[in-house]
C-alpha positions as CSV (number, residue, x, y, z in Angstrom):
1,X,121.2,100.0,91.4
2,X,124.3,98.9,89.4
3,X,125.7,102.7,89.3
4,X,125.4,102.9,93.1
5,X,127.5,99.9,93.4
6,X,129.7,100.6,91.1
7,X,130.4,104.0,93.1
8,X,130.6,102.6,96.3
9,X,133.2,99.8,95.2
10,X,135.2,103.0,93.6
11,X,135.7,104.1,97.1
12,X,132.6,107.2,95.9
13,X,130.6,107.8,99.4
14,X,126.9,107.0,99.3
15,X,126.1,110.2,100.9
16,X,127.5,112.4,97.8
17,X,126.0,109.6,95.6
18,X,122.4,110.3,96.7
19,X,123.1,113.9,97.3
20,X,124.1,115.0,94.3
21,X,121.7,113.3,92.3
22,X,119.0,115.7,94.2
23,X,121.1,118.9,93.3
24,X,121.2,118.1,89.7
25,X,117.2,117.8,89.6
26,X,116.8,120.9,90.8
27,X,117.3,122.9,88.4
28,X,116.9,121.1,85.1
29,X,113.0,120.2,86.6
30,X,113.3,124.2,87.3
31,X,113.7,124.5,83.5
32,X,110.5,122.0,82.6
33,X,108.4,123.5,84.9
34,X,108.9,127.1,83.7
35,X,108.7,126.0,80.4
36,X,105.6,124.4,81.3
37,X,104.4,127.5,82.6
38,X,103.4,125.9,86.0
39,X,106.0,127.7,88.3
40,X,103.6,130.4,89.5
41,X,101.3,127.6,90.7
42,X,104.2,125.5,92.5
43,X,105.5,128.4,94.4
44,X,101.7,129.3,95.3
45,X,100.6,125.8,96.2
46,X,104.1,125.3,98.5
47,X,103.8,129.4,99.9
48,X,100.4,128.0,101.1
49,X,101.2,125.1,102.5
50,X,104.7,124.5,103.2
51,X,105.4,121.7,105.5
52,X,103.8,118.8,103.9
53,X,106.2,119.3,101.0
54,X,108.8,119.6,103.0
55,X,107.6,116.2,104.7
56,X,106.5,114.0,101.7
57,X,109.5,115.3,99.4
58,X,111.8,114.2,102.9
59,X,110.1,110.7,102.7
60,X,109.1,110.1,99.2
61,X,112.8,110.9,98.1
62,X,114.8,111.4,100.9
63,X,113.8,108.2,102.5
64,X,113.8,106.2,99.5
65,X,116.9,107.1,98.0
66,X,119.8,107.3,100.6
67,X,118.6,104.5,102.4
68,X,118.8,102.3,98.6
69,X,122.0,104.0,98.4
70,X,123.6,103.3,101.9
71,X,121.8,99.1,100.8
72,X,124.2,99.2,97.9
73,X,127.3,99.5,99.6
74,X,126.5,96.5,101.9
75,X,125.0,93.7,99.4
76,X,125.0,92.7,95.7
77,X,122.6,95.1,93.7
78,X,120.6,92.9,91.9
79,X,119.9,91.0,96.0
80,X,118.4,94.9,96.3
81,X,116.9,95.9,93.3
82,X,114.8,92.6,94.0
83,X,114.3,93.2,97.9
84,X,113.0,96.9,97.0
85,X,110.2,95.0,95.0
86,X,108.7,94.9,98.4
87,X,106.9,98.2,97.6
88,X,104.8,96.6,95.0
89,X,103.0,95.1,98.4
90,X,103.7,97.9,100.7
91,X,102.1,100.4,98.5
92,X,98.8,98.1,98.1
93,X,99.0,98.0,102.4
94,X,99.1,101.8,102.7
95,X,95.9,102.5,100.7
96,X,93.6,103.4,104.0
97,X,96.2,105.4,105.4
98,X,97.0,107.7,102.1
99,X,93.0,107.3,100.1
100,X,91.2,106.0,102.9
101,X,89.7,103.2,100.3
102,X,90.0,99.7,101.7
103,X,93.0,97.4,100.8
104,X,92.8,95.5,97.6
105,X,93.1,92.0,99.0
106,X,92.0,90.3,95.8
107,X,95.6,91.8,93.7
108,X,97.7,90.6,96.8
109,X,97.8,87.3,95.3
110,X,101.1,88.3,93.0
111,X,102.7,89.3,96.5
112,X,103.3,85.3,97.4
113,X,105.6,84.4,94.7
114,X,107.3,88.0,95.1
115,X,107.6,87.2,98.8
116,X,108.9,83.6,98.1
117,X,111.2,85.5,95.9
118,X,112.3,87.6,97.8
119,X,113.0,85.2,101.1
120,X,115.3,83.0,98.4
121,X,117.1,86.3,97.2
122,X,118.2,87.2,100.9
123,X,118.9,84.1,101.7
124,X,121.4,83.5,99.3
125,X,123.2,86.2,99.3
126,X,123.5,86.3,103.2
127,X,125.0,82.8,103.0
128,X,126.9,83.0,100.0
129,X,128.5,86.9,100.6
130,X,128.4,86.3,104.4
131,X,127.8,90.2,104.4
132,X,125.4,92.6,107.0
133,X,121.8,91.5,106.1
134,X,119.8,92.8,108.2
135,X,121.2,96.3,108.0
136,X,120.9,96.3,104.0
137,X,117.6,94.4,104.5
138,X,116.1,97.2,106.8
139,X,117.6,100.3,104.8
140,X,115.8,98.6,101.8
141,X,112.7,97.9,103.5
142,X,112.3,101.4,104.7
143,X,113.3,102.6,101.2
144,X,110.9,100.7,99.9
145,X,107.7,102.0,102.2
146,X,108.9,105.6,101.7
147,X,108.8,105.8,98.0
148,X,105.2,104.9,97.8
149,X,104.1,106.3,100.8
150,X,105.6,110.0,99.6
151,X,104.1,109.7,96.6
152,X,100.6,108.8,97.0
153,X,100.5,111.5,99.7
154,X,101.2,114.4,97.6
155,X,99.2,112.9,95.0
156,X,96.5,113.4,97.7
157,X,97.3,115.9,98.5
158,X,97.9,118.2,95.0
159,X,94.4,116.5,93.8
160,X,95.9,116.9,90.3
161,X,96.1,120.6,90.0
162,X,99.9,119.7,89.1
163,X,101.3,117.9,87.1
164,X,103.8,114.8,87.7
165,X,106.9,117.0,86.6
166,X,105.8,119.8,88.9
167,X,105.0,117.4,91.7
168,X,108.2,116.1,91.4
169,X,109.9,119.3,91.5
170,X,108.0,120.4,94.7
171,X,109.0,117.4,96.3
172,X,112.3,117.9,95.0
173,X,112.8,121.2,96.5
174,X,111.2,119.7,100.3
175,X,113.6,117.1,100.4
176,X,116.5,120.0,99.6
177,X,117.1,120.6,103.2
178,X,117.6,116.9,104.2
179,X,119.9,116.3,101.0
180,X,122.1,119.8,102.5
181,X,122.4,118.0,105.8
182,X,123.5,114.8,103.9
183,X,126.0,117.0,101.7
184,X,127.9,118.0,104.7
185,X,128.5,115.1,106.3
186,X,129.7,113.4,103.4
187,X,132.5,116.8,103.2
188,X,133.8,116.1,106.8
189,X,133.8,112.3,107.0
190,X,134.6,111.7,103.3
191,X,136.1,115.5,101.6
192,X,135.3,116.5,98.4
193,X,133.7,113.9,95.5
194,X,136.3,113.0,93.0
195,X,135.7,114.2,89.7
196,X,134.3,110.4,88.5
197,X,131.3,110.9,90.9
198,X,130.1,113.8,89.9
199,X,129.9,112.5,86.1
200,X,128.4,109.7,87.3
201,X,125.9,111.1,89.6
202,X,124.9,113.5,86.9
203,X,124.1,111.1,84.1
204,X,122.2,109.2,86.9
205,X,120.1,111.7,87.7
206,X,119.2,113.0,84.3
207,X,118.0,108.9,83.4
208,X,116.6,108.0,86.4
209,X,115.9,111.2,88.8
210,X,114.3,113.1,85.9
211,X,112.8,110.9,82.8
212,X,111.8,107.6,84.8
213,X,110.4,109.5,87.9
214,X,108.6,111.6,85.7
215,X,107.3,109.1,83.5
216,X,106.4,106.8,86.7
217,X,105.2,109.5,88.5
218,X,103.1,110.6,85.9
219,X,101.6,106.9,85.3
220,X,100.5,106.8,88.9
221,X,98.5,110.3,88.5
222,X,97.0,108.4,85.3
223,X,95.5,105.5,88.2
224,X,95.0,108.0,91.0
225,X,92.0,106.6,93.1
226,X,91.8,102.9,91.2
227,X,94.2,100.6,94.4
228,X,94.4,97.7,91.6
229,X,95.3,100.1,88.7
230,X,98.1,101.6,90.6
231,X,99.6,98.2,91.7
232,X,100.2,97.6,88.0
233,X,101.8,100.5,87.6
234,X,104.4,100.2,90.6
235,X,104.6,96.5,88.9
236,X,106.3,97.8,86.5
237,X,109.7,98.1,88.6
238,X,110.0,94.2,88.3
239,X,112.1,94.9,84.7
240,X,114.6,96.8,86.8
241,X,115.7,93.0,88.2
242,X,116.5,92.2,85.0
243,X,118.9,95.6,84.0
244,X,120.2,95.4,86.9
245,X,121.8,91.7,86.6
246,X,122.7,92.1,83.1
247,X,124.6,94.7,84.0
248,X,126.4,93.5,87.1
249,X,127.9,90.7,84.9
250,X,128.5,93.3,82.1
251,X,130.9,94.6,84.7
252,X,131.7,91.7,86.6
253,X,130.3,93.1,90.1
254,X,130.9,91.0,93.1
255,X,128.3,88.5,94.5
256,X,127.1,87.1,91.5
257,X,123.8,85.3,91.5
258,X,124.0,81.8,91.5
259,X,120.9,79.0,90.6
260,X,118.9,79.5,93.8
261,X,119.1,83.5,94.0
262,X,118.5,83.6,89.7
263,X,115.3,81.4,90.8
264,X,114.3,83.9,93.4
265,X,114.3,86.7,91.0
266,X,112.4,84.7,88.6
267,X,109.9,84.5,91.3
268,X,110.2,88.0,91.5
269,X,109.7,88.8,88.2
270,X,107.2,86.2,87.7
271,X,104.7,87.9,90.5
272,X,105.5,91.4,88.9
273,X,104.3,90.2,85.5
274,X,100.9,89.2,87.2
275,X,100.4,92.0,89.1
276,X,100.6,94.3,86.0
277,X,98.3,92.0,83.3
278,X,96.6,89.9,85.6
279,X,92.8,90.0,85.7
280,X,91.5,89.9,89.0
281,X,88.3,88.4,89.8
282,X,86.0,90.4,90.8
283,X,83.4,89.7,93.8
284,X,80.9,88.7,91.8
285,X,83.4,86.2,89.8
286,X,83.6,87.8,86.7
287,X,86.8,89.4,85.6
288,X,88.2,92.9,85.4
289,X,89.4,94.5,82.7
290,X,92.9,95.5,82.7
291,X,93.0,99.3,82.7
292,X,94.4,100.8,79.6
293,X,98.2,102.3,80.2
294,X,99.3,103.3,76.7
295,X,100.3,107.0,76.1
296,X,101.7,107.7,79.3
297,X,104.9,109.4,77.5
298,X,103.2,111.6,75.3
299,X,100.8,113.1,78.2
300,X,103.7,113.7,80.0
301,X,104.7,116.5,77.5
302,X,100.9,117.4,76.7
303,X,99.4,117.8,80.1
């Protein structure tokens, strides 16, 4: 979040911002997959069945990532890291329309105090920066049901014949066209990126576009099918709050948080952490374990 504001107040464009971080994927994912030896399969898999790549990868990172981009540019970043947290709750809401299992009322509970948080987040930064809320509030909000809702699609729809890095490189290559259409409005209505954006951009996407999606991506193959499991995964976002603010006053961002906004991310935070170690009750009243989510990292390079 901090890098896209830090672009935008550079005078960087958020349309070469979340474009360019697409085109550097490309072909470094290109390299893991061959490597991998799963290339063969990925070009079969999309030959076969083209458009729901082209239609998940458009929504899953097309969707989610301009949209979070374009939010940047128009309030504080930690007021949208912790507004995206939304798709903790959105992603439990879309179960019966990506698994068609029921939704896991009983591990909604962590959603009031993230909601609470939320609410006080907004609030505070609307009154206090006086900027466009609604706009950032909506571009978040449909960043925030597209990033779930892409995912768990093609996870649905691969079945786990792929693995999270080739997944990600399918969906990658689907979203190209929309990124290309991005790409050139940026060059008419902004010209070339300066030099500082594509450095930028790049390191971006190698951190966050390639390791954390992969290692996220491949958590949530790990709780495919388990609604609960897989809202502890997404929970683990929440620490992104907390990188996100450090690093806005590390380089004294505009619209810092004051008392009521830190409490709202607290609250954030605070239902984040339950969501991930709570232990639900089950219907019966007994508790339920905690699924086990250790060695995520290494069967990312052994799968």
């Amino acid at each position: 979040m901090v890098e896209r504001e830090t672009m935008s107040l550079h005078g960087g464009s958020w349309l070469w911002t979340s474009s360019l971080r697409y085109f550097y994927t490309v072909p470094v994912l290109a390299i893991w997959v061959a490597w991998r030896g799963e290339l063969p399969k990925l070009a079969s898999l999309m030959t076969r069945r083209p458009w729901p790549w082209f239609l998940w990868g458009t929504v899953g990172f097309g969707l989610f990532y301009a949209p979070l981009t374009f939010a940047a540019a128009y309030g504080p970043s930690w007021a949208v890291a912790s507004t995206f947290q939304l798709t903790i709750i959105i992603g439990s809401l879309l179960v019966p329309f990506t698994t068609h299992q029921k939704i896991p009322w009983r591990h909604l509970w962590p959603s009031v105090p993230i909601l609470a948080g939320i609410a006080m987040v907004q609030w505070q930064s609307h009154v206090a920066l006086n900027q466009s809320l609604f706009v950032s509030l909506a571009a978040v909000l449909l960043s925030a049901v597209a990033y779930p809702l892409g995912n768990r699609k093609m996870m649905a729809l691969t079945t786990g014949d792929i693995s999270a890095v080739t997944r990600i490189l399918g969906m990658t290559i689907g979203s190209l066209p929309f990124w290309i259409v991005l790409a050139g409005i940026a060059s008419v209505s902004a010209g070339r990126p300066p030099v500082w954006q594509w450095e930028e951009t790049f390191w971006v996407a190698m951190s966050s576009g390639i390791v954390a999606t992969a290692l996220f991506f491949r958590a949530t193959d790990q709780a495919q099918g388990r609604p609960d499991t897989l809202a502890k995964v997404e929970a683990t976002q929440s620490m992104e709050i907390v990188f996100t603010l450090l690093l806005a006053l590390i380089f004294h961002l505009p619209g810092h948080a004051d008392v009521a906004s830190i409490a709202g991310m607290a609250l954030v935070m605070g239902g984040m952490v339950w969501h991930a170690v709570g232990r639900p009750l089950s219907k019966w009243g007994q508790t339920r374990p905690v699924a086990d989510a250790s060695n995520v990292t290494a069967s990312l390079l052994d799968d």
